[in-house]
C-alpha positions in Angstrom: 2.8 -0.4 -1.5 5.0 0.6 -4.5 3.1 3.1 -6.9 4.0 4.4 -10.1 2.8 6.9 -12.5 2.9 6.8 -16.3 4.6 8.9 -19.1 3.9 8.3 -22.0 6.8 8.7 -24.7 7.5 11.4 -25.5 5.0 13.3 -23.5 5.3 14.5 -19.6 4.8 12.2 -16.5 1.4 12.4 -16.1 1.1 12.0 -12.2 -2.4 11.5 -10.7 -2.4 14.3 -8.1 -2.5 13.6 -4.4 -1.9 10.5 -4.2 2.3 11.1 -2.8 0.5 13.1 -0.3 -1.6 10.3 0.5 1.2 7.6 1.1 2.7 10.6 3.2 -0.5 10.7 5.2 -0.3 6.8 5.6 3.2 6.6 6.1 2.8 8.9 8.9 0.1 7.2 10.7 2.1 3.7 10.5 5.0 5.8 12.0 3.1 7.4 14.7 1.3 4.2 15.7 4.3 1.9 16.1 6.3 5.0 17.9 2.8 5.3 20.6 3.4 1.0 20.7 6.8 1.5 22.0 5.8 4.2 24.3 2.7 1.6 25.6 5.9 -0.2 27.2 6.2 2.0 29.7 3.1 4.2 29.9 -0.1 3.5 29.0 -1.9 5.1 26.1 -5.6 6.5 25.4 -7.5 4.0 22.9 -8.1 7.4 21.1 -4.9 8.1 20.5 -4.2 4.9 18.7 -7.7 5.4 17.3 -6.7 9.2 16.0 -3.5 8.0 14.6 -4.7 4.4 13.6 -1.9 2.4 11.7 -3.9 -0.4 10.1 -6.4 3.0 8.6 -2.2 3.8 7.0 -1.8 0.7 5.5 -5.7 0.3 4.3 -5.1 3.7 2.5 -1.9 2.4 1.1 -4.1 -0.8 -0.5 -6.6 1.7 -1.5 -4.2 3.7 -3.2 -2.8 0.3 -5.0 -5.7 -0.8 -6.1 -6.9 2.6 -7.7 -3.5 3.3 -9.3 -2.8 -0.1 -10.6 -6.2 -0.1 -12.5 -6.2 3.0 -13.5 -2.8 2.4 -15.6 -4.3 -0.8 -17.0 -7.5 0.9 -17.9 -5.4 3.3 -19.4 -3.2 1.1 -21.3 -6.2 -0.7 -22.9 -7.3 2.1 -24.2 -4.2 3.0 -25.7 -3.3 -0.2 -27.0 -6.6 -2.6 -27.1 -5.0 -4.6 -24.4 -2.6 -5.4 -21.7 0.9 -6.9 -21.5 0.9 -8.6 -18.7 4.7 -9.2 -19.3 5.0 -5.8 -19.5 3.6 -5.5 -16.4 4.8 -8.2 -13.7 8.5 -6.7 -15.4 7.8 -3.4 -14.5 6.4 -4.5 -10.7 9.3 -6.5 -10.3 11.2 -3.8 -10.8 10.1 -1.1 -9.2 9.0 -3.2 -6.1 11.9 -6.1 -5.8 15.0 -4.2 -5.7 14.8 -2.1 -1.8 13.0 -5.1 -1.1 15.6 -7.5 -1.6 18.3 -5.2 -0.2 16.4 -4.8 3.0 16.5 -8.4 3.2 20.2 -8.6 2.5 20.9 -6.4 5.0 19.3 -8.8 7.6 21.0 -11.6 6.4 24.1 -9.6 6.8 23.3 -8.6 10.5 22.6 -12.4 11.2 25.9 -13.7 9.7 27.6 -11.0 12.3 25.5 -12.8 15.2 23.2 -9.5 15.8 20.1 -11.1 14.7 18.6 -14.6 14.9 17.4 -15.7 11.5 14.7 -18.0 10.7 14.7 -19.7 7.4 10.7 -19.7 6.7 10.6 -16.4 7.5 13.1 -15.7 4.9 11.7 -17.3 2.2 8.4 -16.1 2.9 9.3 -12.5 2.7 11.4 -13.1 -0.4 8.4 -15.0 -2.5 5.7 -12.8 -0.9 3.6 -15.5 1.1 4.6 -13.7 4.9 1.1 -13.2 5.9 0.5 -16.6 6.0 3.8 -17.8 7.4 4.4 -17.4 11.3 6.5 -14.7 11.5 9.6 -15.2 14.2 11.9 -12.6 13.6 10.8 -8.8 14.2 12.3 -7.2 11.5 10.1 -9.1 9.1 6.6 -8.7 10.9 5.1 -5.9 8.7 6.2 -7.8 5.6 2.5 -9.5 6.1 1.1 -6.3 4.0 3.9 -6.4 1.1 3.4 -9.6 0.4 -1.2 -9.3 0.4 -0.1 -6.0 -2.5 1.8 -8.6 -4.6 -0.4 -11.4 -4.2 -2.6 -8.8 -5.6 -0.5 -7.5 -8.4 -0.3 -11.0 -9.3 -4.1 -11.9 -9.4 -6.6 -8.8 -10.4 -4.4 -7.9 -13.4 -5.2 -11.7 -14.6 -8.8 -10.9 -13.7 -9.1 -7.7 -15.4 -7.6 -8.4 -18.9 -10.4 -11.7 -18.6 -13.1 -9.2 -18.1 -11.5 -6.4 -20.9 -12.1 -8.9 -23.5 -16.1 -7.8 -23.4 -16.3 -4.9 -25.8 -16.8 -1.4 -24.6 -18.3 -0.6 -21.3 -19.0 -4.5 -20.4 -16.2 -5.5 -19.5 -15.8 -2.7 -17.1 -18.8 -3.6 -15.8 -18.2 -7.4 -15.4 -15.0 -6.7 -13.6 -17.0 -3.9 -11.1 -19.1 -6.9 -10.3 -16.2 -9.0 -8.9 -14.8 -6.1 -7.4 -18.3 -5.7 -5.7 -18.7 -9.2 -4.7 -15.3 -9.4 -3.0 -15.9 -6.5 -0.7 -19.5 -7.7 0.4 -18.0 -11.3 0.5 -15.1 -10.4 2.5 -16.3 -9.4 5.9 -18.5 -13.1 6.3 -14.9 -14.4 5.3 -13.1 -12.2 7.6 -15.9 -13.6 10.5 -15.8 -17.4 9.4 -12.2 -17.6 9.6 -12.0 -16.3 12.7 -15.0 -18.1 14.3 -14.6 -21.5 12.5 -11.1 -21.8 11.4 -9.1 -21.3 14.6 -7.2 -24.4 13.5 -6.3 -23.4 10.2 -3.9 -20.8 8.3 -7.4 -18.8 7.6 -7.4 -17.8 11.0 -5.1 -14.9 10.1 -5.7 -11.3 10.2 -3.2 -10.4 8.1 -3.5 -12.5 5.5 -5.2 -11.9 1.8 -8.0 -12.8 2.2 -8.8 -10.5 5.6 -7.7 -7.4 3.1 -9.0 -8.2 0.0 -11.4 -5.4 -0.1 -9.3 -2.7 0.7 -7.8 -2.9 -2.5 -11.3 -3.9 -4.5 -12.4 -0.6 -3.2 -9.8 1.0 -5.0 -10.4 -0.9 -8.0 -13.6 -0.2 -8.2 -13.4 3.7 -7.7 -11.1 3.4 -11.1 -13.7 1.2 -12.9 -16.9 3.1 -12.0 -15.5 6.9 -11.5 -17.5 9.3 -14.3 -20.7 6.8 -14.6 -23.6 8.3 -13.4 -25.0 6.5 -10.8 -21.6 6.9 -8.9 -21.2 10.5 -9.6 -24.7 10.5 -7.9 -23.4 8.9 -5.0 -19.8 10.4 -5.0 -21.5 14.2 -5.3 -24.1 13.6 -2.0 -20.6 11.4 -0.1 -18.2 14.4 -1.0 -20.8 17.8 -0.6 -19.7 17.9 2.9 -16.1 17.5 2.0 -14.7 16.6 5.5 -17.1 14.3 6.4 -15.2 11.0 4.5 -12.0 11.8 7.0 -14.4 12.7 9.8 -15.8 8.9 9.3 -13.0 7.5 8.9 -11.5 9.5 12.5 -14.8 8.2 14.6 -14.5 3.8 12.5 -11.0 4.5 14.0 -11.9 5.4 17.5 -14.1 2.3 17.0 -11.6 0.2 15.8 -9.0 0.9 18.9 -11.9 0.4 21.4 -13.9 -2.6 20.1 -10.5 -4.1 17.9 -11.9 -7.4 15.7 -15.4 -6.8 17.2 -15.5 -3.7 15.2 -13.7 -4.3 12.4 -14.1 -7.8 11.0 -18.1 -7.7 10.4 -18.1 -3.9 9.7 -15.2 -1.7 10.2 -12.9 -2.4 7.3 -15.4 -2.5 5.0 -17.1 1.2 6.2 -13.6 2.3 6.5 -12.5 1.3 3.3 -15.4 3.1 1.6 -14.7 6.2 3.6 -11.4 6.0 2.3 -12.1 5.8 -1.7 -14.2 8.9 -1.7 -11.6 10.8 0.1 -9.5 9.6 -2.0 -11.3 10.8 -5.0 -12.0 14.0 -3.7 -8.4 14.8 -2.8 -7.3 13.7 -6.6 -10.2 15.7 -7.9 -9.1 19.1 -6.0 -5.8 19.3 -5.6 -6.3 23.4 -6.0 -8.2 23.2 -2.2 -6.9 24.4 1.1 -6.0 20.0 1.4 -4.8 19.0 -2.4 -2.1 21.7 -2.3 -0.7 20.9 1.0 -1.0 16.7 0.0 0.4 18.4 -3.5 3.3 20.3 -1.5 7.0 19.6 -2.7 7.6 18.4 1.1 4.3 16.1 1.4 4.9 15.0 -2.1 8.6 13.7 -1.4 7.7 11.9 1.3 5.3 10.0 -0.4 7.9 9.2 -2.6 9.9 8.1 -0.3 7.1 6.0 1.4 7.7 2.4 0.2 11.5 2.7 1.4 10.5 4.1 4.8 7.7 1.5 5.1 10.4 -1.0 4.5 12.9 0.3 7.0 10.9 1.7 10.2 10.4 -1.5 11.7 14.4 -1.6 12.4 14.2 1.3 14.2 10.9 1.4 15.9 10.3 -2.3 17.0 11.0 -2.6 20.8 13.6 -5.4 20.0 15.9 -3.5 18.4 17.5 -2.9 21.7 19.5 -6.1 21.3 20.1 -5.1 17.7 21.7 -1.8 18.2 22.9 -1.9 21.9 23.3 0.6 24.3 25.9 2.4 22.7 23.7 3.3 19.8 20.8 3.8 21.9 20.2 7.1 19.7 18.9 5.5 17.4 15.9 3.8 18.5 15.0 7.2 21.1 12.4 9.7 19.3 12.9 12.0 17.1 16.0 10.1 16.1 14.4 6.9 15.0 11.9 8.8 12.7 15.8 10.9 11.6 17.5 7.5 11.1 14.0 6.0 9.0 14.2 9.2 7.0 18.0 9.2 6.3 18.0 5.6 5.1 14.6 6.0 3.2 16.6 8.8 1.1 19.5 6.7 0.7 17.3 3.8 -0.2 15.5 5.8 -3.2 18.7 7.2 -4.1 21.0 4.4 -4.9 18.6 1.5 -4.9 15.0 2.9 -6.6 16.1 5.3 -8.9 19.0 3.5 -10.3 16.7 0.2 -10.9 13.7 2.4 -12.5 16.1 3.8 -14.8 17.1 0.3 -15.5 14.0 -0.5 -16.0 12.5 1.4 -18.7 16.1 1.4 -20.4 15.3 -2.3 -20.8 11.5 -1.6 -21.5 12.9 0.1 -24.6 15.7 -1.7 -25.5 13.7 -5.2 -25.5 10.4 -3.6 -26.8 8.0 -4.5 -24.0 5.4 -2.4 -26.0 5.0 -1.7 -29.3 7.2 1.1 -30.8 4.4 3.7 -31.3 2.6 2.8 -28.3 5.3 2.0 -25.9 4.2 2.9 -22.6 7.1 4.3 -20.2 7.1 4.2 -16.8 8.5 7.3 -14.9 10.6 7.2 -11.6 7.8 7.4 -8.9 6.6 6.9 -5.1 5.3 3.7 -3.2 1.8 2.8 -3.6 2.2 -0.3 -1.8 2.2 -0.7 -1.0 
């Protein structure tokens, strides 16, 4: 869920806009639906709420998000260069992605050591090497590490498969790797189905793993591949000439989602919802001047989706219903609304403080020094958001 923008030397950062105020808009519905979970303790909860303020519709947007971004910057380098480093690139992932990671991580270990939390070693390991949605997850604080680990499983793979497809000349290759793109999503609802129907004995019978996700992001990839061809401007201009009807859609395949749950979403949901997404999702990067782009585009919004891959690693702590035995009665404040969402905030910004920034700076200090790129085309990466996811 960790996004990045690009500057190249010597020039401005070139930031794509909207897409902070997106991770804000997806941060904020993860938020909201793990607050209404805790709340579903005690009192029951309207499917439409869950359905207005749908958490897995956050995290889709965040893999949405991921997989535009990270194509566009390796479109974008091509051009520039004639190719891709991919050690270049897993350096510059690692970097931006491992560090709050890792601390978060620490942390835990830290709090088991002092006998506040029960550790389990798999689960360890499997958030640390990014294979947690396919490991059984026993301890809480870990149980949304499921959707880091799909984005780097992802960072790892399409960039493989898009510098194999760049080697066509011109437009080709683009077009060879929109074909895969294509064939995952229309491949991955029969495998979402299958799993679930015919693998009940097997680690496919996951919904959070890669391969139930896998087109979130390929719808994303796509939009960066095919965006400014004509057939899809076609498309994109009758989608988009109601603007509000993408977020409409994707409002009622919630409402859907929350009432009919796998029903819905495994054979058909997911894949509608992701589409609904990518136009909006266009349309909000291509009008950032509208009554929506400059309040996604606001200072506020913006900083928030900056701070996104921190608070997306840290809500959990204070949201999950476990904490309880965590923080004990005499810091009950912090797991009580609004304080939580205060606390998640506070040590988001302390997070991007000391740990991001410091480590980007790192980063392209070393990006230089070593000469990742060549001299007169480096390519430097700027201090950014999450993507992330």
């Amino acid at each position: 869920m960790a996004a990045e923008t690009v500057r190249t030397s010597g020039a401005p950062s070139h930031r794509i806009p909207s897409l902070d105020g997106l991770r804000a808009l997806s941060i904020f519905l993860v938020l909201v639906l793990h607050s209404i979970q805790r709340i579903e303790i005690t009192t029951t909860v309207s499917f439409l709420w869950v359905g207005i303020f749908n958490g897995s519709t956050g995290v889709f947007i965040f893999f949405v998000i991921s997989g535009y971004l990270i194509t566009s910057l390796l479109l974008r380098e091509h051009e520039k260069r004639g190719s891709i480093s991919l050690r270049g690139f897993y350096f510059r992932r690692a970097m931006r992605i491992l560090p709050p990671l890792y601390v978060y991580v620490g942390v835990l270990l830290l709090l088991g050591w002092a006998g506040r939390l029960p550790i389990f070693k798999l689960d360890i390991i499997s958030a640390l090497f990014f294979f947690h949605d396919y490991a059984l997850s026993l301890m809480w604080p870990l149980e949304h590490f499921w959707s880091l680990s799909i984005e780097e499983q992802f960072y790892l793979i399409w960039p493989l498969l898009l510098l194999y497809c760049l080697r066509r000349p011109g437009p080709e290759g683009r077009l060879k790797a929109s074909k895969i793109a294509i064939a995952i999503i229309l491949i991955a609802p029969v495998i979402r189905v299958v799993s679930f129907t015919l693998a009940r004995h097997t680690v496919l019978h996951n919904s959070y793993g890669f391969h139930a996700h896998a087109d979130s992001l390929m719808f994303g990839c796509l939009l960066a591949l095919v965006q400014g061809t004509p057939v899809f401007e076609r498309v994109y201009q009758y989608v988009t000439k109601i603007w509000w009807i993408p977020p409409a859609a994707i409002v009622v395949f919630d409402c859907l989602s929350a009432r009919y749950q796998n029903y819905w979403d495994f054979p058909i949901g997911m894949t509608v919802c992701g589409a609904a997404i990518a136009f909006f999702l266009l349309w909000c990067v291509r009008n950032p001047t509208s009554a929506v782009g400059r309040f996604l585009n606001s200072r506020p919004i913006a900083h928030i989706g900056v701070l996104s891959y921190s608070i997306y690693i840290w809500q959990t702590l204070f949201l999950n219903g476990a904490n309880v035995s965590l923080f004990g009665p005499s810091l009950k404040i912090l797991y009580t609304l609004p304080f939580s969402w205060l606390a998640i905030l506070a040590v988001a910004e302390l997070s991007y403080l000391l740990v991001e920034r410091p480590s980007l700076r790192l980063r392209n200090y070393l990006i230089k020094r070593f000469g990742l790129y060549a001299e007169n085309r480096r390519i430097r990466q700027a201090s950014v958001s999450n993507s992330n996811v």
